[in-house]
Backbone as CSV, one residue per row, in Angstrom:
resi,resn,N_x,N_y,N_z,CA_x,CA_y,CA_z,C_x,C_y,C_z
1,UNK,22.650,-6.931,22.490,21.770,-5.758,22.463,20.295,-6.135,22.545
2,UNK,19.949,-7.337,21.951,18.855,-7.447,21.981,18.359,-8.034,23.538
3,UNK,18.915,-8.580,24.355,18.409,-8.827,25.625,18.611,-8.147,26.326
4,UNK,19.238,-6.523,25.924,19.379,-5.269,27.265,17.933,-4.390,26.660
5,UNK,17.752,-4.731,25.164,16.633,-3.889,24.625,15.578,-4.276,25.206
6,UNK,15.172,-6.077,25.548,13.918,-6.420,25.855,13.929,-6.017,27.506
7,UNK,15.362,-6.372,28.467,15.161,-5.526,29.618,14.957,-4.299,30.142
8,UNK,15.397,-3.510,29.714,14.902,-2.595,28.657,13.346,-1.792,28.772
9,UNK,13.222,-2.298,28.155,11.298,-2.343,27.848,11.027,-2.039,29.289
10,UNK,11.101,-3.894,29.467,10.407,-4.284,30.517,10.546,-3.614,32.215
11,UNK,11.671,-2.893,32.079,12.232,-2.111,33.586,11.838,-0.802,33.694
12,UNK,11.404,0.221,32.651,11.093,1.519,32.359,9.868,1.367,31.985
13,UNK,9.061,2.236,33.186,7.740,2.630,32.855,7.725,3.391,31.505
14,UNK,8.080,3.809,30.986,8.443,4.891,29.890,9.406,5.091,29.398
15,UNK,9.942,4.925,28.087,11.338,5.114,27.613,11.240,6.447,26.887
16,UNK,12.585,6.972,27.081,12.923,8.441,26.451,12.926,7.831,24.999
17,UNK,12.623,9.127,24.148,13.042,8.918,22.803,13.886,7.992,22.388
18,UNK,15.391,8.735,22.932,16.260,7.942,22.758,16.542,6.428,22.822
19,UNK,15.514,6.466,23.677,15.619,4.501,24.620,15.030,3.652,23.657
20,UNK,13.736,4.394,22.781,12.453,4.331,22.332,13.715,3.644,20.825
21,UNK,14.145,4.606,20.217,14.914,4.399,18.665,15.904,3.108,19.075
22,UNK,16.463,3.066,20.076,17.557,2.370,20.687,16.741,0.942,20.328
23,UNK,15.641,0.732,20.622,15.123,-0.514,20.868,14.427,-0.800,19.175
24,UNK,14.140,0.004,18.454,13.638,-0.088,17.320,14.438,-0.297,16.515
25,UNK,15.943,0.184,16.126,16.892,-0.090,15.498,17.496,-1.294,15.996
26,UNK,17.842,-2.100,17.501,17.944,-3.364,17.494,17.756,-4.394,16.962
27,UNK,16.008,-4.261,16.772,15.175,-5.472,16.380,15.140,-4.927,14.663
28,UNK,15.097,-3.911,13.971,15.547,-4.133,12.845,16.758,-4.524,12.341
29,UNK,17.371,-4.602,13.202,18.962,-4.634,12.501,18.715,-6.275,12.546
30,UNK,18.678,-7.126,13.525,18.722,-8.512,13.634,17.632,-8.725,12.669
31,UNK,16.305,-8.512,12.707,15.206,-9.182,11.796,16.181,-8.422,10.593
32,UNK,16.556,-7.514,9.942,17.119,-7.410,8.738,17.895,-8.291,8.253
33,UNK,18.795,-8.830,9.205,19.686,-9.785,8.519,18.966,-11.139,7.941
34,UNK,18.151,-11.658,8.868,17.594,-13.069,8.487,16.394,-12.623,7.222
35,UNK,15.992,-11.464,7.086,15.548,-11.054,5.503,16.670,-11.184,4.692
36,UNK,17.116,-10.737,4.875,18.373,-10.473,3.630,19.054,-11.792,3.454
37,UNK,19.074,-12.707,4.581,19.382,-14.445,4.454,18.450,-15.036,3.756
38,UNK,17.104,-15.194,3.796,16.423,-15.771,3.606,16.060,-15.383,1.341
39,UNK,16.648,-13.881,1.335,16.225,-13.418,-0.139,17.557,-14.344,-0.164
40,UNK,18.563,-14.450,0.244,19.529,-15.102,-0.699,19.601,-16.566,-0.257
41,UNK,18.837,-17.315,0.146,18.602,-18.635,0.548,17.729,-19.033,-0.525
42,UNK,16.088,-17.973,-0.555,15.239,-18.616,-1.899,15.967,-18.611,-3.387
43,UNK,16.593,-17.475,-3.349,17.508,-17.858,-4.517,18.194,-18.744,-5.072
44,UNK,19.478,-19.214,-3.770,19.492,-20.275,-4.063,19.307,-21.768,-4.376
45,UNK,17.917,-21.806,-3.338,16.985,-22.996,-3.536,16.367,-23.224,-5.014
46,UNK,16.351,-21.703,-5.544,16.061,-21.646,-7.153,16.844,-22.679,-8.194
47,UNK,18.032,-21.823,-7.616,19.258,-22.125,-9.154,19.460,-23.992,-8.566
48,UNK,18.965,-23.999,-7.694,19.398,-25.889,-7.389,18.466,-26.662,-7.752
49,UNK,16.837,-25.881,-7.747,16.179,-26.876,-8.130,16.131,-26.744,-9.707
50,UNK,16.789,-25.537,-10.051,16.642,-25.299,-11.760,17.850,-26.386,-12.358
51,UNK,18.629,-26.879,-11.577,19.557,-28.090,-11.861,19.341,-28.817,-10.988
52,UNK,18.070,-29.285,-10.681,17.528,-30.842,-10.264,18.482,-31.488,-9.271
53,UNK,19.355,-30.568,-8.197,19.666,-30.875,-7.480,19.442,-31.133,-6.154
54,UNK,18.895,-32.458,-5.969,17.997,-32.629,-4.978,18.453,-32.738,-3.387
55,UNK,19.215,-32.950,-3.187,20.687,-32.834,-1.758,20.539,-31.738,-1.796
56,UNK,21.008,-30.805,-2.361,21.251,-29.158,-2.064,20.342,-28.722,-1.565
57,UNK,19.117,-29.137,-2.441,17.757,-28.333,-1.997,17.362,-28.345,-0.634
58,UNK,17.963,-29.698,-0.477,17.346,-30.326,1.034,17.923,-29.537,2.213
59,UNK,19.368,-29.228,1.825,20.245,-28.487,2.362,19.695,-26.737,2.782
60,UNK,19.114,-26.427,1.892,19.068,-24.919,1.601,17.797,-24.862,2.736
61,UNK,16.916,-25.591,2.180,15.917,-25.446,3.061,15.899,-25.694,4.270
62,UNK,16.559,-26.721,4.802,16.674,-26.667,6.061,17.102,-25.143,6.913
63,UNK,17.978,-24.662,5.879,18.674,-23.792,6.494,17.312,-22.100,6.541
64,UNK,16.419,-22.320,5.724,15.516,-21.466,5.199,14.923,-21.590,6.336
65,UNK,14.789,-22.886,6.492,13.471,-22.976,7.853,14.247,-22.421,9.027
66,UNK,15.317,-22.584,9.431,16.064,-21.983,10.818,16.158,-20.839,10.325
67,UNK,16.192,-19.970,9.077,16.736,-18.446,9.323,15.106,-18.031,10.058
68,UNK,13.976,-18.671,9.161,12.181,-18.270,9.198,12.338,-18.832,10.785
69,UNK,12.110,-19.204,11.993,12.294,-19.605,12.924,12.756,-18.500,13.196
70,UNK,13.794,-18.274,13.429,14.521,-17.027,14.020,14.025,-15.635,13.644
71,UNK,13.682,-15.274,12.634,12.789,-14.118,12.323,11.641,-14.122,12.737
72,UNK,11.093,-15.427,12.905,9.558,-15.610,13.528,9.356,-15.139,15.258
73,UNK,11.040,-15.718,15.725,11.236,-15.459,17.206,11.301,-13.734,17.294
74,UNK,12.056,-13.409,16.585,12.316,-12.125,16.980,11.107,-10.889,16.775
75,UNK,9.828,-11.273,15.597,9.097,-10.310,15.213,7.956,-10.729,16.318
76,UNK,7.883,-11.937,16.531,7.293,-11.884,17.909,7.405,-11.105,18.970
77,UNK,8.763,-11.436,20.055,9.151,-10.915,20.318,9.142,-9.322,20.312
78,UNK,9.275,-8.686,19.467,8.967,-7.017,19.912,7.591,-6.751,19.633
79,UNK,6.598,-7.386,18.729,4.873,-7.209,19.255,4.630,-7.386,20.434
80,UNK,5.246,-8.317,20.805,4.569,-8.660,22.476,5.457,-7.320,23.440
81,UNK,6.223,-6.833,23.067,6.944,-5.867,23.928,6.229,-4.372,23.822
82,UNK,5.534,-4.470,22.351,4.572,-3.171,21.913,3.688,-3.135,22.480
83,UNK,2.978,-4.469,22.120,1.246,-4.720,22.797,1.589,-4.782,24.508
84,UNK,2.454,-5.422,25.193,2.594,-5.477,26.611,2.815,-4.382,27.184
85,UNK,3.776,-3.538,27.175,4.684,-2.619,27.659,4.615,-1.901,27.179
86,UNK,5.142,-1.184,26.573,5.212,0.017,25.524,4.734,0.732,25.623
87,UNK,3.182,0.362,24.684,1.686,1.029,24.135,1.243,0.954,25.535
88,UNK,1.309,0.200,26.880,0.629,0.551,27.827,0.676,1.653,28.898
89,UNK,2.561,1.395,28.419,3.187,2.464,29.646,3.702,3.849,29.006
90,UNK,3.103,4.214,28.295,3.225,5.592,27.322,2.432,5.620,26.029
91,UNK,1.414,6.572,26.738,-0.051,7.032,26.207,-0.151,8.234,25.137
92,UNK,1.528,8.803,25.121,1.600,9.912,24.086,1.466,9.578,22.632
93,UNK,0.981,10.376,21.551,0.519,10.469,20.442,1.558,9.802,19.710
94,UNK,3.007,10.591,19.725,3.953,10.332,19.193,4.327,8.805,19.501
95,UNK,4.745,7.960,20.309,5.146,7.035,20.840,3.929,6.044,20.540
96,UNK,2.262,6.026,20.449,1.416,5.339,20.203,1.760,4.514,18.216
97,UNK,1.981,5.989,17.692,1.543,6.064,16.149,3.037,4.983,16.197
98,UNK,4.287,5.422,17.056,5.504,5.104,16.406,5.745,3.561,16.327
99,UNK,4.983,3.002,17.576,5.179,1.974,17.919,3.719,1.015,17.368
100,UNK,2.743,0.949,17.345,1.753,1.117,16.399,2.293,0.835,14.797
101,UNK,3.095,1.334,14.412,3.879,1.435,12.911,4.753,-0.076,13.104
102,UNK,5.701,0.318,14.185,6.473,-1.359,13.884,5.484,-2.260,14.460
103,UNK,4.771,-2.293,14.618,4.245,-3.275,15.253,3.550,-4.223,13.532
104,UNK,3.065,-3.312,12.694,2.574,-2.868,11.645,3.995,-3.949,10.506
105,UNK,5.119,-2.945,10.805,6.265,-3.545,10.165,6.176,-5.144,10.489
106,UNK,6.310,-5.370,11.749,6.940,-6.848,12.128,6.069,-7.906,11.686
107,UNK,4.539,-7.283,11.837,3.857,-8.175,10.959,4.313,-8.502,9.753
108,UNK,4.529,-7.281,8.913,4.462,-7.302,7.744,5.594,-8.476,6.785
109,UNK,6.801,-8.459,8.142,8.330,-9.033,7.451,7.438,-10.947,7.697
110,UNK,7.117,-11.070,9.229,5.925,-12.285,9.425,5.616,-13.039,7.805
111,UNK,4.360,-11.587,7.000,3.761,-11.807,5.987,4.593,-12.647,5.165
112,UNK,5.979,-11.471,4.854,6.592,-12.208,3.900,7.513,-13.486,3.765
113,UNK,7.700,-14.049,4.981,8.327,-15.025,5.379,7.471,-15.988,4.967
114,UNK,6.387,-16.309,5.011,5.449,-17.217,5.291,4.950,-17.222,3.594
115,UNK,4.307,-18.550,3.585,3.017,-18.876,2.346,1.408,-19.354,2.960
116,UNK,0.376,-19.497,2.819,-0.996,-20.256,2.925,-1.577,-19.325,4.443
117,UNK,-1.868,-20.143,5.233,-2.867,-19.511,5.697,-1.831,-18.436,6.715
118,UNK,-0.963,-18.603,7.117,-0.124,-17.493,8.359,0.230,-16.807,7.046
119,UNK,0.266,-16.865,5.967,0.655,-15.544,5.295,-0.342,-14.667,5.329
120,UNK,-1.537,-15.097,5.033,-2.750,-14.525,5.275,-2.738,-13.863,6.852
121,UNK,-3.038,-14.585,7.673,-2.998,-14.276,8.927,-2.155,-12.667,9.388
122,UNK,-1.175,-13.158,9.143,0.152,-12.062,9.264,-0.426,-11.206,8.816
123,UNK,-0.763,-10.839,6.999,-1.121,-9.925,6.100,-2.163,-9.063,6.894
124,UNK,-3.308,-9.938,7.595,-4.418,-9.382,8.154,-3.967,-8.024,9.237
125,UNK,-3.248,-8.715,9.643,-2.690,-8.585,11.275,-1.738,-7.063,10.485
126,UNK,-0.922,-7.112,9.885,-0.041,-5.833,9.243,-1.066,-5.493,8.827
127,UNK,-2.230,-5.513,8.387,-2.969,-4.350,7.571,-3.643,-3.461,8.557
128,UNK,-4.208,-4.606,9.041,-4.612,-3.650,10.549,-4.165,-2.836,11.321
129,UNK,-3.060,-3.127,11.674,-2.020,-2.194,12.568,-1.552,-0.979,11.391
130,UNK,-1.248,-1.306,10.547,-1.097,0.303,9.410,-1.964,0.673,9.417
131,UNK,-3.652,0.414,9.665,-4.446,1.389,9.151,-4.709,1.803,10.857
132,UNK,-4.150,1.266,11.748,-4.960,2.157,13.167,-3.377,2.670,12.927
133,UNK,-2.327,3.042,12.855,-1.669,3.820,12.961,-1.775,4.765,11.886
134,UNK,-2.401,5.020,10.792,-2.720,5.662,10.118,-3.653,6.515,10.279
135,UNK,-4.976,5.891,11.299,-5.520,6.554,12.074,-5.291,7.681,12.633
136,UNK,-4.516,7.056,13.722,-3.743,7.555,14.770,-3.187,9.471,14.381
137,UNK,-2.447,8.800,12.967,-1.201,10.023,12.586,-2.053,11.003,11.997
138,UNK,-3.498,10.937,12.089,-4.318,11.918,11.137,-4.461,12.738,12.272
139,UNK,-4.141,12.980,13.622,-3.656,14.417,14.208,-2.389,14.547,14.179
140,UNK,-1.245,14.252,13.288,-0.467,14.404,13.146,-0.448,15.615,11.748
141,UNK,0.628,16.680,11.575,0.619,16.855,10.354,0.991,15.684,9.382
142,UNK,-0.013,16.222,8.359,0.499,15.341,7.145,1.909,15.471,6.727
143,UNK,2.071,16.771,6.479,3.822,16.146,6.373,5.055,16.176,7.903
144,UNK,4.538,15.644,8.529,5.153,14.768,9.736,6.209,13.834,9.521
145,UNK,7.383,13.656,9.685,8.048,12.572,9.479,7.537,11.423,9.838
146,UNK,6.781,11.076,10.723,6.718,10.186,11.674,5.344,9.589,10.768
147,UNK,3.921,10.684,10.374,2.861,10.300,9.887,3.211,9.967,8.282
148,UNK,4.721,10.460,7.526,4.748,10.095,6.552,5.388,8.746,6.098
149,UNK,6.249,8.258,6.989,7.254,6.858,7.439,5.753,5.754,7.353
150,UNK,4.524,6.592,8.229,3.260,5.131,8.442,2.941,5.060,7.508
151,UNK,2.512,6.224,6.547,2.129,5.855,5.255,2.957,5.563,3.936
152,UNK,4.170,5.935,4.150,5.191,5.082,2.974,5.190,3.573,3.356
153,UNK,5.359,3.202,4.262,5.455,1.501,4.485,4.357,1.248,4.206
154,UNK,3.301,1.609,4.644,1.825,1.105,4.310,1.607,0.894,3.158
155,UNK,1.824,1.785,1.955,1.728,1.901,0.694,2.935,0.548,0.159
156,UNK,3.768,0.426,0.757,4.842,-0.764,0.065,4.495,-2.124,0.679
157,UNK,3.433,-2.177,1.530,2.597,-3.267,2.156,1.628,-3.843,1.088
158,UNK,0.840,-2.186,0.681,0.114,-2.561,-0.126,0.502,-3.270,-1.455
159,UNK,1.775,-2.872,-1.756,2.112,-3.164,-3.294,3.163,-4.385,-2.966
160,UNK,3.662,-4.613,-2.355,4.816,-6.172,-2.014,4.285,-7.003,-1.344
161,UNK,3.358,-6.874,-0.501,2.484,-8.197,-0.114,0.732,-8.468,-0.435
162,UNK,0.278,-7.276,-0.345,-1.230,-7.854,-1.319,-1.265,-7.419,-2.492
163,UNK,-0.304,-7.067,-3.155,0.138,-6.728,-4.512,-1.233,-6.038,-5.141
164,UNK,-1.705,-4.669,-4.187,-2.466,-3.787,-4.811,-1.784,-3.046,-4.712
165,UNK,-1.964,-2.651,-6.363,-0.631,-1.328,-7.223,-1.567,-0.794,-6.795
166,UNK,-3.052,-0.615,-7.073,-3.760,0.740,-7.884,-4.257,1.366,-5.494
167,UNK,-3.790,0.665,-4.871,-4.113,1.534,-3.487,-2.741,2.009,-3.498
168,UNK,-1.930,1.224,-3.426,-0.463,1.785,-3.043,0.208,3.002,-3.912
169,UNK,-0.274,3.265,-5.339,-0.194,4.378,-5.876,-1.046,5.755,-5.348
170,UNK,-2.613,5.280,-5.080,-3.177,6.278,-4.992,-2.858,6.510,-3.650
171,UNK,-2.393,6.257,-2.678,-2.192,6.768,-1.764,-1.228,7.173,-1.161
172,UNK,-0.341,6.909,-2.135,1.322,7.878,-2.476,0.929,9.087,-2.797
173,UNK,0.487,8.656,-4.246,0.360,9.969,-4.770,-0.107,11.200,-3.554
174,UNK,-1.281,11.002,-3.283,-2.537,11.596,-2.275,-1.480,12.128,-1.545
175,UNK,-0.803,11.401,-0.523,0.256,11.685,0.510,1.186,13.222,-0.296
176,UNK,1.808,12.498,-0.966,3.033,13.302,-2.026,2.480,14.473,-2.022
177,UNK,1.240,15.124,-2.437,0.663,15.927,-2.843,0.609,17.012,-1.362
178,UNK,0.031,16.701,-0.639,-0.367,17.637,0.572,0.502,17.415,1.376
179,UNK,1.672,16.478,1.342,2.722,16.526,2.336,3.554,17.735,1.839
180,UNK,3.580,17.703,0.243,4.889,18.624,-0.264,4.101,19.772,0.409
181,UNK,3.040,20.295,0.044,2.302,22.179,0.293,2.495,21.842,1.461
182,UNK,2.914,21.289,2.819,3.165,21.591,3.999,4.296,21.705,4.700
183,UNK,5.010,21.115,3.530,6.955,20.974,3.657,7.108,22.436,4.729
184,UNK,6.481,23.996,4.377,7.104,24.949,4.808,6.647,25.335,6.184
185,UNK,5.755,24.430,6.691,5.328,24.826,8.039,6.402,24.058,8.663
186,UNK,6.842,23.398,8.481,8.160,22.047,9.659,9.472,22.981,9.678
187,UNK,9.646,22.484,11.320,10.712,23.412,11.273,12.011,22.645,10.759
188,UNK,13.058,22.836,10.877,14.606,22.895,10.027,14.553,21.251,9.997
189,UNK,14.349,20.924,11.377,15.093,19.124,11.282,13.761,18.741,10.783
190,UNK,12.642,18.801,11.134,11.446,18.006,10.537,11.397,18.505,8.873
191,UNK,11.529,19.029,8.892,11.535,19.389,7.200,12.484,18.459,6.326
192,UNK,13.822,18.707,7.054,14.967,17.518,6.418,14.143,15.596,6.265
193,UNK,14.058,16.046,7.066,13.534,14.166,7.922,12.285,13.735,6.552
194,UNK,11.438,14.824,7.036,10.430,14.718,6.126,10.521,15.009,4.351
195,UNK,11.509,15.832,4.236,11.557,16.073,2.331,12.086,14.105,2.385
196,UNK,13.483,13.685,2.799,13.628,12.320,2.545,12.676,11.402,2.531
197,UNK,11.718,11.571,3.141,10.566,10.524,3.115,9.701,10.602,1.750
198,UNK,9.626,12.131,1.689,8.695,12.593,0.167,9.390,12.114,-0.896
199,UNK,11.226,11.934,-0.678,11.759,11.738,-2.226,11.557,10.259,-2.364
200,UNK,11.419,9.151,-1.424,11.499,7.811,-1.228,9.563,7.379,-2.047
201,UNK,8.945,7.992,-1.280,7.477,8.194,-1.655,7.711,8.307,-3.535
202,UNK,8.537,9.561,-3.973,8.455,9.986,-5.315,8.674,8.337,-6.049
203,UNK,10.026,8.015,-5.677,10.547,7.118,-6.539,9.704,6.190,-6.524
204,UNK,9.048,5.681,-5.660,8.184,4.443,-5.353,7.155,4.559,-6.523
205,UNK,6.590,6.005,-6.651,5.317,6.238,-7.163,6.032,5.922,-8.891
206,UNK,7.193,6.526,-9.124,7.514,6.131,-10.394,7.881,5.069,-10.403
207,UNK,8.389,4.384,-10.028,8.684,2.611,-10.282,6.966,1.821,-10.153
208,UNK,6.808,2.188,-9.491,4.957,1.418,-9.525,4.624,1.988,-10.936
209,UNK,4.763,3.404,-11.165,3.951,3.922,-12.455,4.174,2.820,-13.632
210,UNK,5.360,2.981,-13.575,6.166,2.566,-14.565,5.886,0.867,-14.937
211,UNK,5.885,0.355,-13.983,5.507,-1.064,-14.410,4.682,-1.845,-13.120
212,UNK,3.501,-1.054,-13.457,2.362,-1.567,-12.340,2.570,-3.054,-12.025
213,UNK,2.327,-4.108,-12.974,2.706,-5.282,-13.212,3.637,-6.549,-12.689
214,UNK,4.453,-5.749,-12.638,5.888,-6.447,-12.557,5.854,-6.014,-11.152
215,UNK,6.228,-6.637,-9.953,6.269,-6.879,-8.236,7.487,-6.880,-8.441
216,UNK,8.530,-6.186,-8.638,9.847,-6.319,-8.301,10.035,-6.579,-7.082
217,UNK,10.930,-7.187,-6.298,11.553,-6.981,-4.999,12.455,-5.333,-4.872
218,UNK,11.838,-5.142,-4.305,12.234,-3.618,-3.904,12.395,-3.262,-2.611
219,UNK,13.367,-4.040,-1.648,13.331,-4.165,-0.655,15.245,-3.526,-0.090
220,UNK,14.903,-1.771,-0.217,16.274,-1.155,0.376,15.712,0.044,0.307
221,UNK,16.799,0.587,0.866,16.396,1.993,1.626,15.904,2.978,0.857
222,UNK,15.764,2.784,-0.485,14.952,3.819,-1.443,13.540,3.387,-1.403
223,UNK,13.136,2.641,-0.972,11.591,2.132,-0.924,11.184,2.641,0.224
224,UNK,11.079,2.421,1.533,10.765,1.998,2.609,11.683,2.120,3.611
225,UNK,10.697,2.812,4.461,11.454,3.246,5.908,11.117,1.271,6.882
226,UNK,12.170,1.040,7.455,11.650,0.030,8.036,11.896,0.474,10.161
């Protein structure tokens, strides 16, 4: 899937919606897995070095560095398909902000893969792209599915990789607030789409409330649209 997605791209001046999600759910599904490898790889690099097992470690990591390699290939990979193609060959609002957003995401998974200066780098690079797609979605309604997805990830950017609680709250909250008083202008499916985003937003805002402090890994579908 992933080499009919990048042909894909590259053969269609413009992809339909459909073509558009088709290619976005690809590259999350593969970059998801080597996240979800890599949380249970540092783990175990944990419990081995917490028993001074020095073979294992050697073991684990190797394997850490090929999952980070392969996530590195792939989040590449669809920036350059955003920034090349994409964003060039479809100028609409919707399709700018949407793609604009993962572009935003792929940095962001980048961020967390990494330590020292490419963590930085990355971080820069995801902050940027959330705030011009944030931009972007401010002719969007605020409660937009699409403008509320940029600013829930943004806000879990803020709080899981530059570990600012006190932006990533206030700008939940902020969101939460004027997205709900607009819930009744969206029609039937945007309303659905969009209350789920507001309840994901809620919980976030109470788990941050609750223990500003503490950076849990909070990385599943009650957090964050990816």
């Amino acid at each position: 899937m992933i080499d009919y997605s990048i042909r894909l791209v590259r053969l269609r001046i413009k992809l339909t919606r459909e073509e558009r999600n088709l290619v976005s759910v690809t590259f999350r599904n593969v970059v998801g897995m080597r996240r979800a490898s890599l949380r249970t790889l540092y783990t175990i690099e944990k419990a081995e070095l917490d028993k001074e097992n020095i073979k294992e470690v050697k073991i684990v990591r190797k394997a850490i560095e090929e999952a980070t390699n392969e996530l590195t290939d792939y989040c590449t990979t669809i920036i350059h398909l955003v920034d090349d193609d994409i964003m060039k060959n479809d100028q609409s609002l919707e399709t700018q902000v949407f793609v604009m957003k993962m572009k935003a995401d792929y940095y962001r998974y980048l961020a967390e893969a990494y330590r020292g200066s490419k963590h930085a780098e990355y971080s820069r690079k995801s902050l940027s792209s959330y705030e011009e797609a944030m931009e972007q979605a401010k002719a969007l309604s605020v409660a937009s599915p699409l403008s509320l997805s940029v600013t829930l990830n943004y806000c879990v950017f803020q709080y899981e990789v530059l570990n600012d609680v006190t932006t990533a709250l206030t700008v939940a909250r902020r969101t939460f607030d004027s997205a709900t008083s607009e819930l009744d202008t969206l029609s039937e499916e945007s309303y659905h789409d969009a209350n789920l985003v507001i309840q994901i937003l809620r919980t976030n805002i109470t788990l941050w409330s609750s223990a500003p402090d503490e950076h849990q890994e909070q990385d599943n579908n009650n957090s964050k649209i990816d």
